[in-house]
LUMKE-391617 format. One record per residue (C-alpha): x negated, y negated, z negated. Coordinates in steps of 0.5 Angstrom, whole numbers, padded with zeros to 4 digits, always signed. Example, Ala and Ser with C-alpha at 12.3 -4.5 7.8 and 13.67 -1.06 7.14 Angstrom:
BEGIN
-0025+0009-0016-0027+0002-0014
! end
This chain:
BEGIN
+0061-0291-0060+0059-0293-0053+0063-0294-0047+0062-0286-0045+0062-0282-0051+0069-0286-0052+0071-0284-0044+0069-0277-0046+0074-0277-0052+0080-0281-0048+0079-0276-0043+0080-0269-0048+0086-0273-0052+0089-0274-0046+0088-0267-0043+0090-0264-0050+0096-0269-0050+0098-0267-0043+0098-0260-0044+0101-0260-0051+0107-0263-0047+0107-0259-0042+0108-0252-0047+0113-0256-0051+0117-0258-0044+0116-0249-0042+0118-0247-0048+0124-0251-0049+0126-0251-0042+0126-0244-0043+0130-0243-0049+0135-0247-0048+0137-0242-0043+0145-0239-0043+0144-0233-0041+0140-0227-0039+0138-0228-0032+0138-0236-0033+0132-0234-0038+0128-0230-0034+0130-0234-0027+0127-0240-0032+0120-0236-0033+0118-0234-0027+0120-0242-0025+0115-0244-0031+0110-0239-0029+0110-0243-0022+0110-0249-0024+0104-0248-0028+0100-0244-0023+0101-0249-0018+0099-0255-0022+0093-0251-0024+0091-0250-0017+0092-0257-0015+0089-0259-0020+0083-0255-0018+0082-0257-0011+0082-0264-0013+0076-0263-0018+0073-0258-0013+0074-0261-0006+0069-0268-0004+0072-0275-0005+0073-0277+0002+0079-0270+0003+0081-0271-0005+0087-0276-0002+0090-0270+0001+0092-0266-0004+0097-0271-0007+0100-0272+0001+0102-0265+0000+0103-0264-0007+0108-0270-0009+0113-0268-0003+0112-0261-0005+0113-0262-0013+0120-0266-0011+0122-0260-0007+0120-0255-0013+0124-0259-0019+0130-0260-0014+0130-0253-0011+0130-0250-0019+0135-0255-0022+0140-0253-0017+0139-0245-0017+0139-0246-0024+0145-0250-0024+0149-0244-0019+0145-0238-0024+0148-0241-0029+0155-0242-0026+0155-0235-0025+0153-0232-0032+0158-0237-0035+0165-0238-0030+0168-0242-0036+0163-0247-0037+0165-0251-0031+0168-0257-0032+0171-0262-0027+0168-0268-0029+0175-0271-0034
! end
């Protein structure tokens, strides 16, 4: 096997790899949901979440190589503010859904 064709085969290993683990994260993330409304909050934040990674993924393929450096200048600031947005709305839908759950710590 010569240099490319192996390259080419790391590339599609790693991509399928890549994905298997994002699917297995979403679907997860969404079954471990305590109720209703943290379930369907969970969805739309999945659905989110995978169209713009596949919108930011799509730019860096589609863009020349001297502008591809800005998309990670937006992306990474943004992604940080997305997990942190959605852990803490889902935090306070599932403190409403489930009152009793909250614990002080001890």
């Amino acid at each position: 096997m010569d240099g490319q064709t192996a390259g080419l085969a790391g590339g599609i290993a790693g991509a399928v790899i890549g994905l298997m683990g994002g699917a297995i994260g979403t679907y997860f993330g969404i079954k471990n949901t305590g109720g209703p409304r943290e379930r369907a909050f969970m969805i739309r934040l999945s659905i989110l979440g995978w169209i713009g990674i596949t919108a930011f993924l799509a730019f860096l393929f589609l863009v020349p190589m001297p502008w591809r450096a800005v998309p990670w200048i937006i992306y990474g600031p943004a992604l940080m503010w997305f997990i942190r947005w959605g852990n803490s709305r889902q935090a306070h839908i599932r403190a409403e859904e489930h009152p009793e759950a909250i614990t002080t710590g001890t």
